[in-house]
N, C-alpha and C positions, 0 to 999 in steps of 0.2 A: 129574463124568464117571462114567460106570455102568460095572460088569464086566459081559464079556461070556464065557457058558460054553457052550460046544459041546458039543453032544451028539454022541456015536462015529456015527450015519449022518449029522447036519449034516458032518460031517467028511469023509465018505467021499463025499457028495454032494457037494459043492466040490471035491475033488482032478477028481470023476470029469465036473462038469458043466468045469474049466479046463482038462482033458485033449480033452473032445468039443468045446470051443466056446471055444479060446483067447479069440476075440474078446470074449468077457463078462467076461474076467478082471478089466475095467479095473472094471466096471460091477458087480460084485461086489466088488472090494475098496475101493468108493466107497460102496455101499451098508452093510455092513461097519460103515465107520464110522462115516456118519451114523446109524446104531441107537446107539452110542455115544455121539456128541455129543447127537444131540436124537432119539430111536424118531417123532417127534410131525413132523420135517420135512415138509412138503409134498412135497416128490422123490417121498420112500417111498410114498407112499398109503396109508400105514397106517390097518388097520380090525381091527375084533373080529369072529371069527368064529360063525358059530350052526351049533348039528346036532352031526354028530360032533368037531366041532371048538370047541365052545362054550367057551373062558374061555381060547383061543390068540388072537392076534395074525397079523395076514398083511399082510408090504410089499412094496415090486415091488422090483427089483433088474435093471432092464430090461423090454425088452418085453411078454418074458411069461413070464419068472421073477420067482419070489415065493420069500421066506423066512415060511417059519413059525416065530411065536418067541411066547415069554412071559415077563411079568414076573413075578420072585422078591427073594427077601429074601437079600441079600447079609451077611457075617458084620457090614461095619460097616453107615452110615447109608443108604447109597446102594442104589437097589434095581439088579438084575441082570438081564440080556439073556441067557434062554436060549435059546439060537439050537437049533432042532428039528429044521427039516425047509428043505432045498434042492430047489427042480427047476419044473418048467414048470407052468402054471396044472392044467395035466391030471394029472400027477405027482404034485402036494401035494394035490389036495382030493379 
């Protein structure tokens, strides 16, 4: 299973997209965790990104919320789920 580390706006994004749009909560903390169990599920649609985003990751988390995330080297063998950036297709890119 991989750690997952949040960065202070992934953070403040998620309080503030659970606040605007309860209904996603479910759908976010499902997505959440499949980055955990497998970043590679089908669900997510995860893809690598190019341009100012080149060596990030982006999965959906609903319709058209995406998380922006990347992979790191955790202290032991497992690599890590930096979780970056939360918000609507228009918001993250």
């Amino acid at each position: 299973m991989r750690t997952l580390v949040w960065s202070h706006p992934f953070k403040r994004a998620f309080r503030r997209m659970a606040e605007r749009r309860p209904d996603l909560q479910k759908d976010l903390e499902e997505a959440v965790a499949m980055l955990i169990e497998n970043p590679f599920n089908p669900k997510l649609k995860a893809h690598k990104l190019k341009g100012k985003l080149a060596g990030t990751w982006a999965c959906s988390a609903g319709y058209d919320v995406r998380i922006i995330f990347e992979f790191v080297k955790d202290e032991g063998s497992e690599d890590a789920v930096f979780l970056i950036e939360l918000g609507t297709h228009d918001e993250v890119y």
